[in-house]
C-alpha positions as CSV (number, residue, x, y, z in Angstrom):
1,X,7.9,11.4,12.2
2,X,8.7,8.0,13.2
3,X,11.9,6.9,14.7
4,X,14.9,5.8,12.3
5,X,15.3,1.9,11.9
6,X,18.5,0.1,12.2
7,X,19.0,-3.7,11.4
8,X,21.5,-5.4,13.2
9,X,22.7,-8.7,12.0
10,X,25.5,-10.3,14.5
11,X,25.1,-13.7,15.5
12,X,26.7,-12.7,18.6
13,X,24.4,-12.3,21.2
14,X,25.9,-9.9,23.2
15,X,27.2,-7.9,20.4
16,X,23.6,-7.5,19.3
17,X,22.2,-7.1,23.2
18,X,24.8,-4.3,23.6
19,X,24.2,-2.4,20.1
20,X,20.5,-2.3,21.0
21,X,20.7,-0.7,24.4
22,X,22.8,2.0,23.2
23,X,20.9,2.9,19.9
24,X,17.5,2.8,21.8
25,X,18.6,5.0,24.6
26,X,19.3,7.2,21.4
27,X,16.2,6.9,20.2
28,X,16.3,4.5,17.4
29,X,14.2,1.9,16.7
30,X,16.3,-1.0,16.5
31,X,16.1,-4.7,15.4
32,X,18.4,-7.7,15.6
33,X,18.7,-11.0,13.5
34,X,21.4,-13.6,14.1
35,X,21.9,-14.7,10.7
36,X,21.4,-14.2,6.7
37,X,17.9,-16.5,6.9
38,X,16.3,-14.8,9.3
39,X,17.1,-11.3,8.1
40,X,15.6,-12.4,4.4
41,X,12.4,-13.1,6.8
42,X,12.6,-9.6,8.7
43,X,10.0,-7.3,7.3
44,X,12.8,-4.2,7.8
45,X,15.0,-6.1,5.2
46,X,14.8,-3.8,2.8
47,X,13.5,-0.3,4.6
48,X,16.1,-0.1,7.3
49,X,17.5,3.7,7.4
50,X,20.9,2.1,8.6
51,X,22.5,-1.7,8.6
52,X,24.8,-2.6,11.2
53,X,26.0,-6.0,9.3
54,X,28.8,-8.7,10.5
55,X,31.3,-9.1,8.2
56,X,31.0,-12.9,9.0
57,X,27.7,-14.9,9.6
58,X,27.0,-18.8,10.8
59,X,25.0,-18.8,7.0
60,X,26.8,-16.6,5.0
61,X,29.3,-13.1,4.3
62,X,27.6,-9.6,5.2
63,X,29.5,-8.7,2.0
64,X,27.3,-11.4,0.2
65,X,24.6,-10.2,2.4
66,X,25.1,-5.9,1.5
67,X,25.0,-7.0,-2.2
68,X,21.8,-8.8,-2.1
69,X,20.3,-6.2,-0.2
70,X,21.5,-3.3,-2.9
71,X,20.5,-5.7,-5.5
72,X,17.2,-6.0,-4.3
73,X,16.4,-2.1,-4.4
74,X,17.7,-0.4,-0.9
75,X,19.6,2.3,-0.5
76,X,20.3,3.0,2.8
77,X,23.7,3.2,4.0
78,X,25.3,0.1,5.7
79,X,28.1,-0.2,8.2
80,X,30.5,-3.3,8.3
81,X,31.3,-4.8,11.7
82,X,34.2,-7.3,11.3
83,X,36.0,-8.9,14.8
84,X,39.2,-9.4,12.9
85,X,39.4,-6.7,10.5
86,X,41.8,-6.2,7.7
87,X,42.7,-3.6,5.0
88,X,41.9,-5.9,2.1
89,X,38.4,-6.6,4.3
90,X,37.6,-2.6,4.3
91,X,38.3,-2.3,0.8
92,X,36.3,-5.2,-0.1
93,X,32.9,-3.3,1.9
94,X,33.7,-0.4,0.6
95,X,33.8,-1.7,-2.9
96,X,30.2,-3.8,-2.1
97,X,28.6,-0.4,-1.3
98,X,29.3,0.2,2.9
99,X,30.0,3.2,4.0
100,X,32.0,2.6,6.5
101,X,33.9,-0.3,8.5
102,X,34.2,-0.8,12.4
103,X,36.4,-3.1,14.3
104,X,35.6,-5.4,17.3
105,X,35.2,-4.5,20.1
106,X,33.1,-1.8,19.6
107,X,33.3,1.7,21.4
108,X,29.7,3.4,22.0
109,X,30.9,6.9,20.9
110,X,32.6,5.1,17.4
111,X,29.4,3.3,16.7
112,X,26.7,6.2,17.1
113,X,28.8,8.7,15.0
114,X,29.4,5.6,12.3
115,X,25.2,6.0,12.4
116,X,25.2,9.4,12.9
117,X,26.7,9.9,9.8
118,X,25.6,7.0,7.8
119,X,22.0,8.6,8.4
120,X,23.1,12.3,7.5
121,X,24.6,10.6,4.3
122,X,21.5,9.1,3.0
123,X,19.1,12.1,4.1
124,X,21.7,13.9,1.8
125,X,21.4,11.8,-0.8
126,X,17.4,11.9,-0.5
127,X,17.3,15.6,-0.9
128,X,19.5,15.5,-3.7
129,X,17.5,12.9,-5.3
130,X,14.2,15.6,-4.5
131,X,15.9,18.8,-5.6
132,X,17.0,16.8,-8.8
133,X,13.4,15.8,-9.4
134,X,11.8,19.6,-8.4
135,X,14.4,21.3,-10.8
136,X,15.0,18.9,-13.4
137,X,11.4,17.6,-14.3
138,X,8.9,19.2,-12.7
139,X,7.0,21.9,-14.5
140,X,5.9,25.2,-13.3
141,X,2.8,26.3,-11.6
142,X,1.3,28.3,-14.7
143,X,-2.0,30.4,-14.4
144,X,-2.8,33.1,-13.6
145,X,-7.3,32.7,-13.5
146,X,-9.5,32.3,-10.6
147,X,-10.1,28.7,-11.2
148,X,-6.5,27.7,-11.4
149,X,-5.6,29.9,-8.3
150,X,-7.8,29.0,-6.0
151,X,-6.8,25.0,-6.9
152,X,-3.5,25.7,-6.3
153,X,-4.3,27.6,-2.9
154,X,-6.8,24.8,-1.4
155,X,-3.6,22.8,-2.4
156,X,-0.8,25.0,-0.1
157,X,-3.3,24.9,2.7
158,X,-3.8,21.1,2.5
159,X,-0.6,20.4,2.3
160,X,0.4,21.7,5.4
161,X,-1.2,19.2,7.5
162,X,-1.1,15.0,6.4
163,X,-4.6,14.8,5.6
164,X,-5.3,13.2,2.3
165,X,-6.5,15.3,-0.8
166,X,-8.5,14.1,-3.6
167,X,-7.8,15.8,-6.7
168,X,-10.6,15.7,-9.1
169,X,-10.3,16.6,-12.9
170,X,-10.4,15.8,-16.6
171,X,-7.2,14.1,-17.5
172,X,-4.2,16.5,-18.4
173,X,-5.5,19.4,-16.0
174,X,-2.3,19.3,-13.5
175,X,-3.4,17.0,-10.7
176,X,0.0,15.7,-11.0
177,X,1.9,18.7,-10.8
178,X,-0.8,20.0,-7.7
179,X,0.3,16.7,-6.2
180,X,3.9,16.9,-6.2
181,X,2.8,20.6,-5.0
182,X,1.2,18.9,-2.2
183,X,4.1,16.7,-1.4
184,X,6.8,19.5,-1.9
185,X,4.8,22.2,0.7
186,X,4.0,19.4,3.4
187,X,6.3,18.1,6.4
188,X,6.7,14.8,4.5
189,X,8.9,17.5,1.5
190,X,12.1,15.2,3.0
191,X,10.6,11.9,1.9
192,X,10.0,10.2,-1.4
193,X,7.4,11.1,-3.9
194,X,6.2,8.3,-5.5
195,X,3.4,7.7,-8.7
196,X,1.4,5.3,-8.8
197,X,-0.9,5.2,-12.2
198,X,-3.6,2.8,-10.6
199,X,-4.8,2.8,-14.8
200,X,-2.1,1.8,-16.6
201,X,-1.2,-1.3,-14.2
202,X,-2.5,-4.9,-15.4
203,X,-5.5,-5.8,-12.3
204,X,-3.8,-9.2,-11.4
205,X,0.3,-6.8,-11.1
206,X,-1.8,-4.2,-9.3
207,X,-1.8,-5.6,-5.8
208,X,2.0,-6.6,-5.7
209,X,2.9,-3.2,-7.9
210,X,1.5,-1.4,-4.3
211,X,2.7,-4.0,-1.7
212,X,5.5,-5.6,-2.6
213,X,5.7,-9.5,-2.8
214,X,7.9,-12.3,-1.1
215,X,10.3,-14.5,-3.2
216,X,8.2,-17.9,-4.5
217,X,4.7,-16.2,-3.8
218,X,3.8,-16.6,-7.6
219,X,5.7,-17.8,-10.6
220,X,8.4,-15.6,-11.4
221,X,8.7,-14.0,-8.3
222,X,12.5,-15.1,-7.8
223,X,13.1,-12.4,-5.3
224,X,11.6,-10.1,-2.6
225,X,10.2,-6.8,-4.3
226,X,9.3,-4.0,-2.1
227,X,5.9,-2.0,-3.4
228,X,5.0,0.9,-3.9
229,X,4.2,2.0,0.0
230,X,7.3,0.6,1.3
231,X,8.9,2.6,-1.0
232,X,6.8,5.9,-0.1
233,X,7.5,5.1,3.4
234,X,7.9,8.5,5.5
235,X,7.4,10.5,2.1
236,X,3.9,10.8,-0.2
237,X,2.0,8.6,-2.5
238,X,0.5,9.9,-5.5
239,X,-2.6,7.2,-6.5
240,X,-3.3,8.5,-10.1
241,X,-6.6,7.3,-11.3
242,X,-7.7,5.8,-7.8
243,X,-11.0,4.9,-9.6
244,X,-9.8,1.9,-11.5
245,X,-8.9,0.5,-8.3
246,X,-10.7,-3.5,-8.3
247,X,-12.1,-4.7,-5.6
248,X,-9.6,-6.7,-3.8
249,X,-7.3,-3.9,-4.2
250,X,-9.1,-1.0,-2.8
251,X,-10.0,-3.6,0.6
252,X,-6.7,-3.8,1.2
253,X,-5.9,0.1,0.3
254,X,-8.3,0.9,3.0
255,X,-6.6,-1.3,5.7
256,X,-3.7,1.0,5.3
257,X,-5.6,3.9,5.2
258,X,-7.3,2.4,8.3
259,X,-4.4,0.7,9.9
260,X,-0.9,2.1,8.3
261,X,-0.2,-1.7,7.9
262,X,0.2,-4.4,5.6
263,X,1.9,-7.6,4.3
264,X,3.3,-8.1,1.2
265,X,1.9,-10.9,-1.3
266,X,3.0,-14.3,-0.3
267,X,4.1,-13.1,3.0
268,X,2.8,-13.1,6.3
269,X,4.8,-10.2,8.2
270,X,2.7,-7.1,9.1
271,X,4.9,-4.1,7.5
272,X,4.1,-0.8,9.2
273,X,4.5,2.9,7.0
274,X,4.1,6.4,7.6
275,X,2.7,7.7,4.1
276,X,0.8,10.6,2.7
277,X,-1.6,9.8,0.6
278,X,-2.7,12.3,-2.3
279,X,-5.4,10.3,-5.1
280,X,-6.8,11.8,-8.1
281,X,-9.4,11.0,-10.3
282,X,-11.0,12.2,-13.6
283,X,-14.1,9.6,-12.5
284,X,-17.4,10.7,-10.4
285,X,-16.0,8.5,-7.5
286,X,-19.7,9.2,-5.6
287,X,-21.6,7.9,-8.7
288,X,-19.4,5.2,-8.7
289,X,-19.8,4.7,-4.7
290,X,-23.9,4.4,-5.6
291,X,-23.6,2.2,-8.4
292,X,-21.4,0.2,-5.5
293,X,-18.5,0.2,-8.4
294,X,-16.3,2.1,-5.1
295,X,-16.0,1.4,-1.5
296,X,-18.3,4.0,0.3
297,X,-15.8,4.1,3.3
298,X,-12.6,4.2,1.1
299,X,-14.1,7.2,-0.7
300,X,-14.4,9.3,2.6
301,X,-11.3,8.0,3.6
302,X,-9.6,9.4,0.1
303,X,-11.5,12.8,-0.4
304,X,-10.5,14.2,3.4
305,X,-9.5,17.3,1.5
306,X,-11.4,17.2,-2.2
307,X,-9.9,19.5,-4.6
308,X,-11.4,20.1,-8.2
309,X,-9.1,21.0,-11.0
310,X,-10.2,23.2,-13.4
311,X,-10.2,22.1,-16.9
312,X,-8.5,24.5,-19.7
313,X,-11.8,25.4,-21.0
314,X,-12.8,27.4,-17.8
315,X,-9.5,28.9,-18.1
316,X,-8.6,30.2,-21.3
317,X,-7.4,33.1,-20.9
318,X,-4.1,31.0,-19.0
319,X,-3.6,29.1,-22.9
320,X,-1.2,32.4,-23.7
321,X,0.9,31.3,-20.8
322,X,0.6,27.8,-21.2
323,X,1.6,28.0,-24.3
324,X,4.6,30.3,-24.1
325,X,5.9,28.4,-21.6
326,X,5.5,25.1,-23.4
327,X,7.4,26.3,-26.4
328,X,9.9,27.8,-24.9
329,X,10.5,24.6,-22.7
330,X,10.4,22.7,-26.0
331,X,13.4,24.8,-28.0
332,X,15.3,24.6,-24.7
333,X,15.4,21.1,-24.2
334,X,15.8,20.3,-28.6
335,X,18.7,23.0,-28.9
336,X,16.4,25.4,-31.1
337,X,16.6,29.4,-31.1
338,X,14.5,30.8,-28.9
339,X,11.3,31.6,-30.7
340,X,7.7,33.2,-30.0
341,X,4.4,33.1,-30.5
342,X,2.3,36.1,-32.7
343,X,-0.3,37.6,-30.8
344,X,-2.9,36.6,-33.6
345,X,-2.8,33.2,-32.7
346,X,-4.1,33.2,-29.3
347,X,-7.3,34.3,-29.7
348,X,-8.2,31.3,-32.1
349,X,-6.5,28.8,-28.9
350,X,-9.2,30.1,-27.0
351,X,-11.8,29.3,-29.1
352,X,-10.4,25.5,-29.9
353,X,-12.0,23.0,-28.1
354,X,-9.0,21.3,-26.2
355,X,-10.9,18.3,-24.2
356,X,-9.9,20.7,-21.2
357,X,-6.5,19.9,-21.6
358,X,-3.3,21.8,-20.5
359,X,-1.3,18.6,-22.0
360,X,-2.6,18.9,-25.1
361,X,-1.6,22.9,-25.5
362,X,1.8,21.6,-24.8
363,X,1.3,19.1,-28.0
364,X,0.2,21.8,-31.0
365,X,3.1,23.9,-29.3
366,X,5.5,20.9,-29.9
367,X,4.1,20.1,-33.6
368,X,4.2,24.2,-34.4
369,X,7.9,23.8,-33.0
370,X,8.7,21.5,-35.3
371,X,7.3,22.8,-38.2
372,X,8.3,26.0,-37.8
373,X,11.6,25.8,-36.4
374,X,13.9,29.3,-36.6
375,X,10.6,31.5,-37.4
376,X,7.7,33.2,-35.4
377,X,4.6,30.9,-35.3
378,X,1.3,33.5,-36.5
379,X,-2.1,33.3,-37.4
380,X,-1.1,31.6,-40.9
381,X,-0.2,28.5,-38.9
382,X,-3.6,28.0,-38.3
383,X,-4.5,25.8,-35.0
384,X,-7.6,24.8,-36.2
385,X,-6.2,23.6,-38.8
386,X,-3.9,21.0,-37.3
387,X,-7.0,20.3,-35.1
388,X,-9.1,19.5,-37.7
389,X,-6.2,17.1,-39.0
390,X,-5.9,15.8,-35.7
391,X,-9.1,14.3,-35.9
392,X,-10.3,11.7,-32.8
393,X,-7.0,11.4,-31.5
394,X,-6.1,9.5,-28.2
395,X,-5.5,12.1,-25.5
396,X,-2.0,12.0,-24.5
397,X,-1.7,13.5,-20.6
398,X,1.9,14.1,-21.1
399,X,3.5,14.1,-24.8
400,X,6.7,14.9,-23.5
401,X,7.6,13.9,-20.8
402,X,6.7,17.8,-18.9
403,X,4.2,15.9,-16.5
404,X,1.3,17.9,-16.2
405,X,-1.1,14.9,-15.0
């Protein structure tokens, strides 16, 4: 993995001369700005893992500064530096978000257990922020068939090395919960996990959705906005419906494929990530690639590891499962007594025609929920009944909010 970042910004010159020398010998990778201009312009501004900020600048206050910077979506910690340091100046960082305040001059030992720290403060706060995720939304691997098993084992395997996997399926068969799989196995698990639904994104919002943009690149843009990468940075990317990708966009997806580097819109630094990339699609990407509708090299460079994902109708008998499990999720989450399903009623799931859809078991659970609150659901409440009633309905990939994408 790469080396942490730290941003300094001192305008003293030997202040910033000596904090360098002794975070690199540390191993850090470490930059320095002077002032609050020419840190807006550093492409670290808002991925540093640590700041080291001066309390006062020749353009401005680091407390001014450490808001901006937590205004404009960071998180990681920041350390105060302050040459004439005061009680009501350490209450003030601590109240603009630093975690902690040193005094000039500075002693080696204080400064690299101020980043010691700082760091082992916001890896704690990234696991937390993963575990929260894992246990509080993310559903279980159900399934017990062939098909489903064998997805979810070319998914462990692949997920122990960082090459990308293309998940290919009918929407609603899991590729979102393989994904987060993927991520959760793999040696980027400490990292971010970040969606990306390349669909439901406007074309001309797609290109600064995934690389950020720099204040006054369009109209509207009254700030710097990191995208979707910067924010994956040292974690995984999950690129739901890669095929709707345009073509501007998917050139410059495969320079970071290609590269690991790019710039944000309006902006002319080169911004360098360490990502794992997971894609899915419920496209024929290679038909596509012949009609020339998909970049023939961005396609190899997507499907290192292609994975299909079975669709529900070449695993029914795992609709008992599903569907257990999706109502029994449903009364805990609404406050209702626990109830069940009658045997009777699963043999007629099989035979509905469910557009291959695990999502929309989890609907007609919901709706039998509902309707049949405090009571055993049985062959009476017939399914193909509500189907029928259902009629063309939009697919919904995730009714609930239990993504299974």
């Amino acid at each position: 993995m790469a080396s942490k970042r730290i941003l300094i910004v001192d305008d003293e010159e030997n202040i910033g001369r000596s904090l360098r020398m002794i975070l690199e010998r540390e191993g850090y990778a470490v930059n320095v700005c002077k002032s609050v201009t020419e840190f807006g312009k550093h492409p670290d501004a808002g991925r540093a893992d640590v700041y080291l900020l001066d309390m006062k600048l020749p353009d401005g206050s680091g407390i001014d500064l450490l808001k901006a910077v937590k205004q404009n979506g960071a998180t990681a910690p920041a350390v105060m530096i302050s040459g004439h340091g005061t009680i009501a100046d350490a209450v003030e960082a601590t109240r603009a978000g630093a975690y902690d305040f040193l005094e000039k001059p500075l002693s080696r030992d204080r400064v690299l257990l101020a980043v010691k720290n700082a760091l082992e403060q916001g890896s704690l706060r990234q696991e937390n922020e993963r575990l929260r995720e894992i246990v509080g939304t993310s559903p279980k691997m159900i399934g017990s068939t062939t098909a489903w098993q064998r997805a979810v084992e070319q998914a462990s395997m692949a997920a122990r090395s960082d090459a990308r996997v293309l998940l290919i399926g009918e929407s609603g068969t899991g590729k979102e919960l393989l994904a987060a799989h993927i991520h959760n196995a793999s040696p980027f698990a400490g990292g971010p996990f970040v969606k990306v639904n390349c669909a439901a994104i406007p074309t001309d919002l797609l290109e600064t959705e995934l690389f950020g943009h720099e204040k006054g690149s369009f109209t509207g843009a009254t700030g710097m906005r990191r995208g979707k990468f910067e924010m994956a940075d040292g974690g995984t990317i999950f690129l739901d419906e890669v095929g709707d990708l345009h073509g501007a966009s998917q050139a410059k997806l495969l320079r970071v494929l290609q590269e690991g580097e790019f710039h944000r819109v309006g902006g002319e630094q080169i911004i360098k990530v360490c990502v794992r990339v997971v894609s899915a699609t419920n496209r024929d990407l290679s038909a596509m690639v012949e009609a020339e509708k998909f970049r023939e090299d961005l396609y190899y460079r997507l499907s290192v590891v292609p994975i299909r994902v079975p669709s529900l109708r070449e695993r029914p008998h795992d609709i008992k499962l599903l569907a257990e499990y999706f109502l029994e999720d449903f009364c805990a989450r609404n406050n209702f007594k626990r109830k069940t399903l009658d045997e009777s009623v699963f043999p007629m799931l099989e035979k509905l025609h469910l557009a291959g859809q695990c999502a929309r078991t989890a609907q007609r659970d919901r709706a039998d929920g509902d309707s049949h609150a405090g009571r055993t659901a049985d062959a009476r409440c017939d399914p193909s009944r509500s189907a029928r009633a259902a009629g063309d309905r939009p697919e919904v990939d995730d009714p609930g909010g239990q993504g299974v994408g």
